[in-house]
N, C-alpha and C positions, 0 to 999 in steps of 0.2 A: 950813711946817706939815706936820706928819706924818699919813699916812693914820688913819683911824680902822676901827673892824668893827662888826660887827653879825654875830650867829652866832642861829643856830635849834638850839635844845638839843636835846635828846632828847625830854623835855618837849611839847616844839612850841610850844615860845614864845621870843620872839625875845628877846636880847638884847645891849647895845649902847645908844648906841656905844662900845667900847673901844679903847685904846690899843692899839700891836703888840704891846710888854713886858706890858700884861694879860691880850692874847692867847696869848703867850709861856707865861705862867703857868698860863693856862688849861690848856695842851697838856700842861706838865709834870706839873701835879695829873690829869691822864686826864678830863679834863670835856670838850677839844674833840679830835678826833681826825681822820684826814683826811678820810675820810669826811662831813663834820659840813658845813651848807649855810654859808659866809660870803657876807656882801656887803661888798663895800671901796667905800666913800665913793668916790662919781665913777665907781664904774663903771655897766656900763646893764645886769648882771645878775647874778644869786646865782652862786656858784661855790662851790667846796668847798675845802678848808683844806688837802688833799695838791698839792693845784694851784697852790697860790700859790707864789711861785718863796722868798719872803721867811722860809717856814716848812716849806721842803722840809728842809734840816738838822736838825731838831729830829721830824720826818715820817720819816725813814729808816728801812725796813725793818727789824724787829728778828729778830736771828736766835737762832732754838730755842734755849735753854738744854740741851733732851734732844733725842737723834735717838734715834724709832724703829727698830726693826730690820728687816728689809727683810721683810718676807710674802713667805714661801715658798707656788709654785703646789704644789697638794695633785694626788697621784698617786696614781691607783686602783691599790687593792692587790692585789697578784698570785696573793695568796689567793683573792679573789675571780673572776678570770680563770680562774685554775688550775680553783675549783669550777664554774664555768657555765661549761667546755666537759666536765670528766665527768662533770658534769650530765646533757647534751644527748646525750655519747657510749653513756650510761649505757639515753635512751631509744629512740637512734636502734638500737643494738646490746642491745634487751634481751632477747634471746633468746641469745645466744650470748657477750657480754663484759658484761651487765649488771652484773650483781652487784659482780665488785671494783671497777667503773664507780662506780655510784648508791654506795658504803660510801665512795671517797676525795671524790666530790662535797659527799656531807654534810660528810667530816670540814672536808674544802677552804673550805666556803662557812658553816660555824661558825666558824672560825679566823679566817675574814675580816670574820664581824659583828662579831663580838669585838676584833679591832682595830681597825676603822674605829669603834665605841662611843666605845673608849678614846682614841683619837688622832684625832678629828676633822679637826684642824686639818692636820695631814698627810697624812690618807688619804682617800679617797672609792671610789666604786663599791658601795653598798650595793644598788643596785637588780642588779647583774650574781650579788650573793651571794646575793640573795633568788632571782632568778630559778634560778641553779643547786642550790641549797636544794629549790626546788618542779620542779624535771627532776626532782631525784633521789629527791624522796618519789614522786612520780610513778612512777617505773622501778621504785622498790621494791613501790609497789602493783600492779602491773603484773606485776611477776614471781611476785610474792607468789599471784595471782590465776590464773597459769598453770601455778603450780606445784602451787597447791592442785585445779586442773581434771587435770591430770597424775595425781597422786595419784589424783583419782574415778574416773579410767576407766581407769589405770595404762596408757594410753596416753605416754610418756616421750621417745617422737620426732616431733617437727612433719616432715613430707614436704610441702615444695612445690613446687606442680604449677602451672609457668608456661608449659607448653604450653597450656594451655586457659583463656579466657577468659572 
């Protein structure tokens, strides 16, 4: 005498008992899957239908019809690099190299929001663009500020005095 099943559907209701060849059918039509809880007549507990050795061939792994392409890691762009350090060079030297400093930062750290917008998927480092972006409006307000105090007092040369403290 051949074993019989008893399968719990999806449902959540039990049914059974079937034949192996109904269970067979079952598996072909996508109704029992391995996954899916059986009980085989005479055993002492539910088991599942990838497990049973009798419906492991018809259970075999099926493989992709399509393979994805592989995800490339995304590289922060050197636009951005480039502008947040003549950003930062722009406020650490803003007295004396500011200027062409803070003008290549903007250009630097626009070019790189701009391609990081466009090409997410390949690029990152937005926050290194913004940061050299806000050095270099910084450096420009900043110079902006010493130039126009320059002009008031037409005073044109800083003299610092690091003997005295």
């Amino acid at each position: 005498m051949s074993a019989t099943y008893k399968i719990i559907g999806e449902d959540g209701k039990e049914y059974g008992p079937v034949s192996a060849g109904q269970l067979r059918q079952w598996l072909a039509e996508g109704r029992v899957e391995s996954r899916t809880p059986v009980f085989v007549d005479g055993a002492k507990e539910w088991s599942f239908a990838g497990l049973l050795p009798e419906f492991a061939s018809q259970l075999a792994p099926q493989i992709p019809q399509t393979i994805a392409p592989p995800i490339r890691a995304r590289k922060a762009s050197g636009f951005a690099t480039t502008g947040m350090v003549f950003g930062a060079l722009s406020l650490i030297f803003c007295c004396c190299y500011g200027f062409p400093c803070n003008i290549l930062g903007l250009v630097f750290s626009s070019v790189a929001l701009v391609q990081i917008s466009r090409h997410p998927e390949i690029y990152e480092g937005r926050g290194l663009a913004i940061t050299g972006l806000a050095l270099s409006i910084a450096s420009i307000l900043i110079y902006g500020l010493l130039l126009a105090f320059a002009l008031a007092t037409g005073n044109f040369h800083i003299h610092w005095n690091v003997n005295h403290f």
